[in-house]
N, C-alpha and C positions, 0 to 999 in steps of 0.2 A: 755343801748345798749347791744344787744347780743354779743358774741364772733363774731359768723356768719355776723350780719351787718357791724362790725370793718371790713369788708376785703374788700380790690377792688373785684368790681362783678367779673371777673372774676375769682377769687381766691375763689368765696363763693362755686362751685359744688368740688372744692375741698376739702373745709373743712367739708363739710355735706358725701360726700363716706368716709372720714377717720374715719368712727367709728368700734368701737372692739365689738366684744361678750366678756363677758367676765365669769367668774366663780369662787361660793364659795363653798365650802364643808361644810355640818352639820358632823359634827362627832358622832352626838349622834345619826344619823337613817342612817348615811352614804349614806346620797343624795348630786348630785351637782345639785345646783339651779344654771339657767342661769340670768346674769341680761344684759337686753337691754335698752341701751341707746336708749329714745326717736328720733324719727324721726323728724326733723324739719325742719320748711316750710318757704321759705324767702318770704316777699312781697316787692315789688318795685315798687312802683306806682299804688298800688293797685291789683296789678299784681300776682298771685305766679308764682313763677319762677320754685318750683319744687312742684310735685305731687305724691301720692303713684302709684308704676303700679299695686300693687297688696297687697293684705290680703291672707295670711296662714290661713288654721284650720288644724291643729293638728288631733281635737278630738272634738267629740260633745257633751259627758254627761260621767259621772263616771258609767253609766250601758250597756256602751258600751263594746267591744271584750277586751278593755284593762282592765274591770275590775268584769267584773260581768258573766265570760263563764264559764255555767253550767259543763265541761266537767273538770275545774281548780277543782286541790285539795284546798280545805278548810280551816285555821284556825284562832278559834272564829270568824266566819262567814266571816273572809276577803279572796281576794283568795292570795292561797300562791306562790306567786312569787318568785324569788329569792332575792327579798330586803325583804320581810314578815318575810323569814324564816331565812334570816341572824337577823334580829330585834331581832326574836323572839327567838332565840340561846343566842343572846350577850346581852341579856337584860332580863336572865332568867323568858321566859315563857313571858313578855309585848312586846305589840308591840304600838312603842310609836308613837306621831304621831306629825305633823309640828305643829307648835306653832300656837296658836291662828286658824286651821283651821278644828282641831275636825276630819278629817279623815285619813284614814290609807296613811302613808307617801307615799308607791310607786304610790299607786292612784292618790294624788294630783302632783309626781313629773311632770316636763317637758319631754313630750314625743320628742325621736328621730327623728322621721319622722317629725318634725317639724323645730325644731333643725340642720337637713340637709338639708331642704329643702331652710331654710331662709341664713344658708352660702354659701350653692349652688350661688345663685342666685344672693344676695349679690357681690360675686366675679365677675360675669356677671356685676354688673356697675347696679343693678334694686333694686330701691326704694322699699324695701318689708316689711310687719310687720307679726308679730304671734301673732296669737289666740292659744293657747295650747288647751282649752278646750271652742267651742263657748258657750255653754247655761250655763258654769259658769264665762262665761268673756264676757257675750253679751254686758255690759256697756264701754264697753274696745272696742268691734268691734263697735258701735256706734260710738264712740270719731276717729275712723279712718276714717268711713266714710265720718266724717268734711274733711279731708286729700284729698278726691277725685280719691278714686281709680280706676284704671280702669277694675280688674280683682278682681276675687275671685276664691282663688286655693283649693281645699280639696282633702285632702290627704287620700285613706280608708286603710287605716294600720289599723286602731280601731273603722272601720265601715262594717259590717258584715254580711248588708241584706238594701234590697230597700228600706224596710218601715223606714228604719229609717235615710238612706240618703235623701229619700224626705219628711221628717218632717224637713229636717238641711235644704234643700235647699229653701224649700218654707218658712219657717222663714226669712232666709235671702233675698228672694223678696219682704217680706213686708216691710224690711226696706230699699232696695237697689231695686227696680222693673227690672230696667234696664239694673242691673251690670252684666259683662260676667261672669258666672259661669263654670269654666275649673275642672274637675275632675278626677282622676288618682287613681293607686295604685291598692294593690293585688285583689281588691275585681272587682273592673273593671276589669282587666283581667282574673280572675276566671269566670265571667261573660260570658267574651268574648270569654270562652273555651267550656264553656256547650252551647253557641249560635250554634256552629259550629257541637257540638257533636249531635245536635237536629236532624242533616240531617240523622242520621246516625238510620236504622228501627229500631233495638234492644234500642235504647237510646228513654226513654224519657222525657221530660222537664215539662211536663204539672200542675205535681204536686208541683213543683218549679217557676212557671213565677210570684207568689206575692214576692219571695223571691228576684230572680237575674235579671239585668238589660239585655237590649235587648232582653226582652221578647214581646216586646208591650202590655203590658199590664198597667196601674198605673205608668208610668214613671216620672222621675225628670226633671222637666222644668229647664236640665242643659243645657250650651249653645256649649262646648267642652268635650267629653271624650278622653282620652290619654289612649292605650290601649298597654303597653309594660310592659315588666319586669325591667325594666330601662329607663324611660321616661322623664330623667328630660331636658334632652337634648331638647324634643322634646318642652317643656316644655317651656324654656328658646327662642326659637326659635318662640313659638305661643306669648309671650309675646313682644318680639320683632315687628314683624309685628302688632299687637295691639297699641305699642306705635307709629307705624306711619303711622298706618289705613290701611294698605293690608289686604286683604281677609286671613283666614286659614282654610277656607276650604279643599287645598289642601295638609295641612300638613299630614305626612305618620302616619301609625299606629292611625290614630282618626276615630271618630264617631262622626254624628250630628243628632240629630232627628228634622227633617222635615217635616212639612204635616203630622206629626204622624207618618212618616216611617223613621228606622235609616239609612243614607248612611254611609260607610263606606268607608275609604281611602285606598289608596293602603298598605301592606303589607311589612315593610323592617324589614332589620337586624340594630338594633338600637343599639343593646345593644356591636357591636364593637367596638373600640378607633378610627378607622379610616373611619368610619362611618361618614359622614357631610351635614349637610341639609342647 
């Protein structure tokens, strides 16, 4: 019997929110790996009692912005980051790489953006998991599916262009058809800055609409964009109404494409502390 079932039910959502992130240090490539306690699911009469609301991705491939931008300096073909080039100092001239996974340390480490977005949320009381990198943990984002989520969150911190957010998104409708797809982060809102700057005669977009979204052109069959410079608020707020079936539509700073045409929500100041939706 698990820890979990030893408890009066109503002591079991307690003992499932009381878990840690927790953290180790390699000293030899000077990474800290997160380790996540598995999420787990009581059943009670056949019943689950708890659900995921949602899946993280991080990141979708190691030739994404985190790791393969033609603009990064160089060395021995990796790019030099600030973990590359500490390696590559303190380890005169090698740059060593995680045990058993044959690539360059910073590449494989656990991206931030994921990292905050899963204690964010976390602290909100929501059942959440990370995908660090989908297309090298797609066996991983399968095993949560089991879980029943209701959301799928992507973060474009280390997504850089449309064609290759809707390569990420349309992989994950063939395994999840249904699942809401909410999407956020620099590159939607850099999107949502050259949208605006289109109106303007001297600006023009034309030679960029395969690249940035809200162009209508090849769009991602996503189902929410979150278009702020700090949205996680907003974020936490469209999860919320999902878990109790209200419309969000109306939440501020999104975008939904519809009939082919994006509508857009109204416009706030998000990014203040006294800001409340």
């Amino acid at each position: 019997m698990s820890a979990a079932k030893s408890l009066p039910l109503r002591k079991q959502g307690d003992f499932l929110r009381n878990r840690h992130l927790s953290f180790t240090c390699n000293k030899n490539t000077s990474i800290i790996q997160p380790h996540f306690k598995a999420i787990q699911i009581i059943t009670w009469g056949g019943v689950h009692l708890l659900s995921l609301d949602a899946i993280i991705i991080a990141d979708c491939e190691v030739d994404s912005l985190s790791g393969s931008n033609p603009l990064k300096l160089n060395i021995e073909g990796r790019p030099a980051d600030i973990q590359v080039v500490l390696n590559y100092i303190t380890n005169d001239g090698d740059i060593p790489t995680l045990p058993g996974k044959g690539r360059a340390s910073w590449a494989s480490a656990p991206k931030l953006n994921g990292i905050y977005l899963l204690g964010f949320l976390r602290e909100k009381n929501f059942e959440v998991a990370l995908i660090n990198n989908y297309f090298q943990e797609k066996d991983q984002f399968c095993h949560f599916l089991k879980e029943n989520p209701r959301v799928v969150i992507i973060s474009t911190t280390f997504i850089h262009n449309k064609k290759e957010l809707r390569r990420l998104v349309d992989d994950i409708r063939t395994l999840a058809h249904d699942i809401i797809i909410i999407v956020g982060g620099p590159f939607i809102y850099s999107s949502y800055l050259i949208r605006e700057k289109a109106c303007e005669p001297q600006y023009s977009t034309d030679e960029i609409k395969d690249d940035f979204v809200f162009q209508q052109r090849g769009e991602p069959s996503v189902d929410l964009y979150i278009i702020s410079l700090k949205g996680e608020k907003i974020l936490a707020e469209a999860l919320r109404r999902i878990r109790r079936g209200s419309p969000i539509d109306d939440l501020p700073n999104t975008a939904r494409l519809i009939g082919g045409t994006y509508q857009f929500s109204q416009r706030v100041n998000d990014v203040s502390r006294t800001e409340n939706f």
